[in-house]
N, C-alpha and C positions, 0 to 999 in steps of 0.2 A: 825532234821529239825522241824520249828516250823508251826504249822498250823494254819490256820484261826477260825478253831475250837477249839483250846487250848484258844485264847484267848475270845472265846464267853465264853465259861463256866466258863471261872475266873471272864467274868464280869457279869454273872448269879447268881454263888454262892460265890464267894471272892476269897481272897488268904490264909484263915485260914485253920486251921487241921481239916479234915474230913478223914471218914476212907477208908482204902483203898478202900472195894469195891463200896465205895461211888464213888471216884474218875472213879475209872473202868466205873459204869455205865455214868457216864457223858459225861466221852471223847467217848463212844461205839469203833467204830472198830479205832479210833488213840490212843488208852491205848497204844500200845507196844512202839508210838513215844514221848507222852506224857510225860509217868511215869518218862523219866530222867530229867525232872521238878523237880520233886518233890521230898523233903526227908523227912526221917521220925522222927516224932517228939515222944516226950514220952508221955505216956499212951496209955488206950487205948477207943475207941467211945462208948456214951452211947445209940447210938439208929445206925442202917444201914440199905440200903436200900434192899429186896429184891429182891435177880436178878433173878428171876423164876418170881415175880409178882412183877414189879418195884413202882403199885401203893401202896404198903404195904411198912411199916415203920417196923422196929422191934427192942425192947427192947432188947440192950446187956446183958446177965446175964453168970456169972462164969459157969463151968461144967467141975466138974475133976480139977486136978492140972493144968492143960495147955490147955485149952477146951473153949468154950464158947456156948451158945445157944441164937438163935435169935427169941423170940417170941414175939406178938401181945400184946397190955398192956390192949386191950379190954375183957370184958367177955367172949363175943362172938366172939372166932379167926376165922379169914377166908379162916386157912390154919393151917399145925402145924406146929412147931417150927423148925427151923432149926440149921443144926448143923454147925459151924462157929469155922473157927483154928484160932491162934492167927494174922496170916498175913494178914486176913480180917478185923480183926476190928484194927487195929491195926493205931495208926494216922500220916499221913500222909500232910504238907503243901509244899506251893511253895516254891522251893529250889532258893532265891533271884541271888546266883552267878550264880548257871547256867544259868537261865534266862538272866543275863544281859552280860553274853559271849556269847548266843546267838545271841539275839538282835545285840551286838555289829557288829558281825560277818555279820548277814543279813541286816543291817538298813545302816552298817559304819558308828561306832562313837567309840572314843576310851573308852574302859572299863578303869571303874575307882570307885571300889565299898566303896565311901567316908564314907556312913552312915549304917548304920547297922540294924537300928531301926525304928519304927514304917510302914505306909504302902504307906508314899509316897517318896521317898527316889533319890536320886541325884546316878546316876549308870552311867554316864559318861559325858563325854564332847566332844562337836562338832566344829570343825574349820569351820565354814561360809566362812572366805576368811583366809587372808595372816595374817591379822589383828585381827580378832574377833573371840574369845574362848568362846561360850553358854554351860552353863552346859545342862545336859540330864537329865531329871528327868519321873521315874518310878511311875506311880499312881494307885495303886491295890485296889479294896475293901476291905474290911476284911470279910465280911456275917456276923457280927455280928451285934444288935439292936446298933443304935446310931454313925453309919459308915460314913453317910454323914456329918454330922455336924463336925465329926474329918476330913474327907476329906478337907470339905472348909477350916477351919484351917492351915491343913497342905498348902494348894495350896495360901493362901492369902500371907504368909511368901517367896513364890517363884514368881521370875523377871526374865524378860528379860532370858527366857529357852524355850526349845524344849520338852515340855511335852509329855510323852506316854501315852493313854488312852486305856485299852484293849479292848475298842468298842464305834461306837457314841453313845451305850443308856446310858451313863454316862454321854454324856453330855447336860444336861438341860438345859434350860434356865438362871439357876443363877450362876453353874459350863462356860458356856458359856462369860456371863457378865463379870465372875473374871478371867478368861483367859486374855482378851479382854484390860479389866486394866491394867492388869499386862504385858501386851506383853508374853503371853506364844503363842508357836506355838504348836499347838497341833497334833498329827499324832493318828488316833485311828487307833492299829493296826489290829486287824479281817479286816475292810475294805479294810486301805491300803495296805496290804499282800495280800489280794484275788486280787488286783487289779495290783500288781507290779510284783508278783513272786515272781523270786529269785534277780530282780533286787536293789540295794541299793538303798535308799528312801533319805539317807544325806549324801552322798560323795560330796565333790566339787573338781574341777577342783584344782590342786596346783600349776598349770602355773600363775605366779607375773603378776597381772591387772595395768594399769597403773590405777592410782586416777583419777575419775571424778573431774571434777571441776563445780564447782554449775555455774550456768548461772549470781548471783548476788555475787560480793562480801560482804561474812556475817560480818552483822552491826548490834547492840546489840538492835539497836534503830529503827529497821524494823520491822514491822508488817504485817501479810496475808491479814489483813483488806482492805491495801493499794495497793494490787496487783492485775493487771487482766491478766488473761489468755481469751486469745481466741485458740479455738480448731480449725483449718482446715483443709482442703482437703488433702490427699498424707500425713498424716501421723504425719504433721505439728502442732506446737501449737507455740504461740503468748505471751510471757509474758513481761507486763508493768507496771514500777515501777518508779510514776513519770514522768520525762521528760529520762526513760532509759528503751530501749526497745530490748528484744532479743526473738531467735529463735531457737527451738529445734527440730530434726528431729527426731523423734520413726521410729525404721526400720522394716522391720518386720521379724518374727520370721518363715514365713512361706512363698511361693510362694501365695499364697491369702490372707494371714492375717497378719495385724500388729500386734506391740507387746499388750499385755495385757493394760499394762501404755496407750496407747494410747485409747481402746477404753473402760477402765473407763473411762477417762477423756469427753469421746464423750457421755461415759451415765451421769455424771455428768451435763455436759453443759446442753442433753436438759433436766434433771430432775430435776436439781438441788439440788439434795441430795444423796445418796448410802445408799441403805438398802440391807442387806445380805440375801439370803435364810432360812426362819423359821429354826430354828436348831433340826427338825426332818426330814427335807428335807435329801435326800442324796446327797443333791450339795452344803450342807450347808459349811463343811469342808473345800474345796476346794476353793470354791468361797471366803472365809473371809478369805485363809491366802495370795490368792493373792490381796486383797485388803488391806491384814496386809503389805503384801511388796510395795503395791504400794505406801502406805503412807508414809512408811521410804526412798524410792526411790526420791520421787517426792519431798520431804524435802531437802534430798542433793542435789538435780535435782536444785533445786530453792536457796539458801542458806539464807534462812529466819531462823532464829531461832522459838525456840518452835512446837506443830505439826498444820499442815494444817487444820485439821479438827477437827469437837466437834460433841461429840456422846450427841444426843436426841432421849431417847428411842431407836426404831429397828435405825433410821436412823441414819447416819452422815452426819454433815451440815458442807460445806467447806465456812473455813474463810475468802476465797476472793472469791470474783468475775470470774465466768467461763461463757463464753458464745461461741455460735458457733461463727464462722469467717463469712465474707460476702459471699466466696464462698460455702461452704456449706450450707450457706442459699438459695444461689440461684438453689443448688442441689436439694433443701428440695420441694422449688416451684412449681420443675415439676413435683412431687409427689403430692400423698393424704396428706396433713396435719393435718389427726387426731394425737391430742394433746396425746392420747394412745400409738403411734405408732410414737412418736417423736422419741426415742430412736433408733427401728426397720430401721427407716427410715436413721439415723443420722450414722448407722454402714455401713448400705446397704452392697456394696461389699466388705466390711474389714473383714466380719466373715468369 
């Protein structure tokens, strides 16, 4: 079973070879669940960690035919040497397959171990619907000097996938951005493991959907520019395209609350723009991939070609025209009208 702890400390120290009791002290009391992670590579560590005094480093050195000692490379030691068998220093990395048979097993996505090589690598593929195959791709550190730069690299070369990230402090600001371009969907797992269990994070339903049909028939020579939505009451929105005007119902997902799609659209209208939570936030995740889905939703929803919206900066600015309807204007009336609190006001009972 994979813990949420396994994957903080891969994304603390990498997925490279370190020695075993390196490993031990990291994972503490999940080593027994851990270690069938990892397999062992050849050689053996030049420096391990002290497990009596973890803040001490110590210098590997031979001792005897099959021996080793672990001392201080300082003058002044501040302890003496320890004596260390070959299973301790002995190196040890992330064993790629097992990891991604687990994953597979807990995430549900089919394994499929394509690449072999380097440290961001395609370990399977995900069926979305009936229709659409995304590959899966695995994104470890290395702990080595010069890891992010080969990161970005590797992630710039990858589209339209289901990215793993072994925790959000990977993801930065500019790891963020290149996601974002790329349409990667990103799932960092430490979080969303602590947060689902044992439950699958990408199973989909395999009962045959019937096809939406976009509300406009798609014309090559249509533009967002030319469209207005209006958002209203009960769930409603209002889209017009010229002298042709239609009507879509968002239902809701819940006995209180509409679907999502509906009430970005209600924080659009009164803000005029979407901006995503800071991506140190811990709602950052969540919040922009269901704004990642809304965007491709509300695409087919509408059948305009190209996407709805253009990213400036944090925000995105939609390329047509969204405003409240008259009746939830006149909702808005009976209330305070602080222009802060358009939003708050504009969802009121739908949260």
């Amino acid at each position: 079973m994979m813990t949420s702890n396994f994957w903080q400390v891969l994304s603390r120290v990498g997925a490279g070879a370190l020695a075993k009791l390196d490993w031990q002290h990291h994972f503490g009391d999940d080593w027994p669940t851990c270690q069938q992670f990892l397999k062992k590579s050849s050689g053996y560590a030049r420096t391990v960690v002290d497990m009596e005094h973890p803040c001490r480093r110590l210098d590997v050195v031979p001792d005897g035919e099959d021996g080793f000692l672990g001392m201080e490379a300082d003058d002044v030691p501040t302890g003496p040497p320890v004596r260390l068998g070959p299973a301790d220093v002995a190196l040890h990395a992330v064993n790629w397959q097992a990891v991604a048979l687990a994953l597979g097993e807990t995430l549900g996505f089919e394994v499929l171990l394509i690449e072999a090589e380097g440290y961001t690598r395609q370990v399977g593929i995900r069926k979305k619907d009936q229709e659409t195959v995304q590959p899966v791709v695995l994104c470890l550190p290395s702990g080595t000097i010069g890891e992010r730069n080969r990161m970005l690299s590797d992630l710039a070369a990858r589209k339209d996938s289901t990215l793993l990230l072994p925790s959000a402090d990977l993801l930065d600001p500019v790891i963020h951005s290149l996601t974002t371009a790329n349409q990667l969907e990103v799932i960092c797992l430490a979080e969303s493991l602590q947060k689902s269990g044992s439950k699958p994070l990408l199973t989909k339903s395999t009962r045959p959907k019937k096809p939406r049909q976009p509300l406009f028939p798609a014309k090559a020579d249509w533009h967002w520019q030319k469209l207005t939505v209006e958002v209203a009451d009960g769930g409603r929105i209002i889209a017009s395209y010229g002298s042709e005007r239609k009507e879509h119902f968002y239902g809701k997902s819940s006995q209180q609350s509409y679907k999502k799609d509906y009430e970005i659209l209600l924080h659009v209208a009164a803000k005029g723009r979407w901006t995503n939570p800071h991506s140190s936030t811990k709602e950052n995740e969540s919040v922009r991939k269901q704004f990642y889905r809304f965007r491709k939703d509300f695409k087919a929803l509408i059948g305009i070609p190209d996407a709805p919206f253009v990213e400036e900066g944090e925000d995105w600015i939609p390329k047509f025209e969204v405003r409240l309807h008259g009746d939830l204007l006149h909702a808005l009336k009976q209330q305070p009208t602080d222009d802060d609190d358009a939003w708050s006001i504009a969802v009121g009972s739908y949260q």
